[in-house]
Each structure stands twice: as structure tokens, then as C-alpha cells.
N, C-alpha and C positions, 0 to 999 in steps of 0.2 A: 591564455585564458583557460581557466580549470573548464572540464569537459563532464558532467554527470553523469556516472557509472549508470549503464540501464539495464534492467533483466526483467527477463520474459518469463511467464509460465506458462502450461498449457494447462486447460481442464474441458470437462464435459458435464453437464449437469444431470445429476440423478433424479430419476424417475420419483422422487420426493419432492425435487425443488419445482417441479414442471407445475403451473395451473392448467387451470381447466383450456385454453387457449393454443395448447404447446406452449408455452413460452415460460422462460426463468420467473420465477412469484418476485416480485419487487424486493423483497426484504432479503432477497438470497447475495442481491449485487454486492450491498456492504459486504458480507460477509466473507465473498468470494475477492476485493477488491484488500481487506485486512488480513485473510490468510497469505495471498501473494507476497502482501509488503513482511509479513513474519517471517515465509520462506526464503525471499530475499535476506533479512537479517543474517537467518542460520546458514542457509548454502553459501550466499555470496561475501558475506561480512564478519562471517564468526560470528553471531551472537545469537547462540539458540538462547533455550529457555532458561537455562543454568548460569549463562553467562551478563542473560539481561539483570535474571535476578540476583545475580552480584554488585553489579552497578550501585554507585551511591546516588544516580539517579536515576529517572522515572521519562518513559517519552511520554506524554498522553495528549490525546486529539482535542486541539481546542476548538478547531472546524473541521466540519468533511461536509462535502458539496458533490453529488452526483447528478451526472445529465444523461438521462435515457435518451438516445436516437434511434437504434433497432433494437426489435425484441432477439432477445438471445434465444434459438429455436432447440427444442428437445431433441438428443441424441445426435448434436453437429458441436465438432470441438471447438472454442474458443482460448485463445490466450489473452494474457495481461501484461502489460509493461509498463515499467516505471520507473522511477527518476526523482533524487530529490534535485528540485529543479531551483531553489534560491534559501538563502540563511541567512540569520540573523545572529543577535546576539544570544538570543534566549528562545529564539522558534526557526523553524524551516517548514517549507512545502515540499510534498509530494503530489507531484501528478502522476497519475494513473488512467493507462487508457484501455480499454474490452475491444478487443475484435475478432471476428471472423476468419474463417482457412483467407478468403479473398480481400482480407485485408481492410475491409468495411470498418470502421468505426463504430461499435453497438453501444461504448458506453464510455464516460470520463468521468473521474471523480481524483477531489483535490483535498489532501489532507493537509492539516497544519495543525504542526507538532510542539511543543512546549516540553522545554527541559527545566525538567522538577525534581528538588531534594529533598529524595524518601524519608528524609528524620524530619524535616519543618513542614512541606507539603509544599513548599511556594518556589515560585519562579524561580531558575538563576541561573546565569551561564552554562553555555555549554560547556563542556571539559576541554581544556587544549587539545586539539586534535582530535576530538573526536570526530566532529563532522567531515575532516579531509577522506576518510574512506570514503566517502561517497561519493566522491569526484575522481578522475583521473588524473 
């Protein structure tokens, strides 16, 4: 049984994204949970920006679902990991999980991607082999 390549990153939140609270401002998570899955593309998968935008097609988010459990605290580092964790013909998921140096769980969020062809806009197969990189 294929096994789904997983990669981590690490970050720390800037004295920007902090509320009044300490804590990460809500609308930073997406964004901190979409930069990971980009850096994963380019470090781990080859496909930075030049290479996506080669592509005769397009991933885009047809859901993303996040669940707060801890607040992410100002100036303590956090990483992300993630996985596409099941595919289809025409979609897959990624789960994505936030945690803590100790391992805590602070946050999950579950993408679901949709392979689209840049000249029609609509649905359609993945490419042969494209999605096996994301497995071992």
C-alpha cells in the first residue's frame, strides 16, 4: 500500500499576525496552512512557481475546513505537516496539522483540491502520474 510523502515546516508568528490576546489573529492560520502546502510543492515536489504555472492545469481549493484547538502563542515556534492523504479521479485531500515544540495539536485543516484545465476552466483528470509523487 502506497504510503503519503509527509513534510513539515517550521515558523513563528510575527509581531503582525499576533492579537490583542497573544495569540495568532484567526485569518493568519489559512494562510500559514497554504504557504506550507506551496513550500512543500517547491522544496519537496519540484514545482515552484514557474513550474506550476507551466502546467496545462490548475489545483484549486474546492473546500478547506479548519479546526482551532489551541491558540498559537506569540514568539513560541510552531510547525505544519502534511499529507495528501486520499485521490480521486478529478480531486484529492490534504490534511494538514499546527503544532507546538511539545507536540500539542493547535490546529487542522483539510484541503480539497480539484484538477482544472487552464484553457476551459472545468474539471478533469488528473495527469497520469501526476499525483504518484505524493506517495512513496
Amino acid at each position: 500500500m502506497e504510503k503519503p510523502v509527509d513534510f513539515v515546516t517550521t515558523h513563528r508568528a510575527s509581531f503582525q499576525e499576533i492579537d490583542q490576546y497573544g495569540h495568532l489573529n484567526t485569518m493568519y492560520y489559512v494562510s500559514y496552512f497554504l504557504t506550507h502546502r506551496f513550500t512543500a510543492l517547491r522544496e519537496r515536489f519540484d514545482l515552484g512557481l514557474q513550474a506550476i504555472h507551466a502546467l496545462d492545469i490548475g489545483l484549486y481549493t474546492k473546500h478547506m475546513e479548519v479546526s482551532f484547538l489551541r491558540p498559537v502563542v506569540g514568539d513560541r515556534t510552531f510547525s505544519i505537516s502534511s499529507s495528501v492523504t486520499s485521490r480521486a479521479e478529478k480531486t484529492c485531500r490534504t490534511e494538514c496539522k499546527m503544532f507546538d515544540e511539545q507536540a500539542r495539536t493547535l490546529a487542522t485543516c483539510a484541503l480539497d483540491l480539484t484538477c482544472v484545465d487552464k484553457k476551459s476552466g472545468k474539471s478533469v483528470p488528473w495527469p497520469e502520474g501526476f499525483l504518484d509523487r505524493f506517495y512513496e
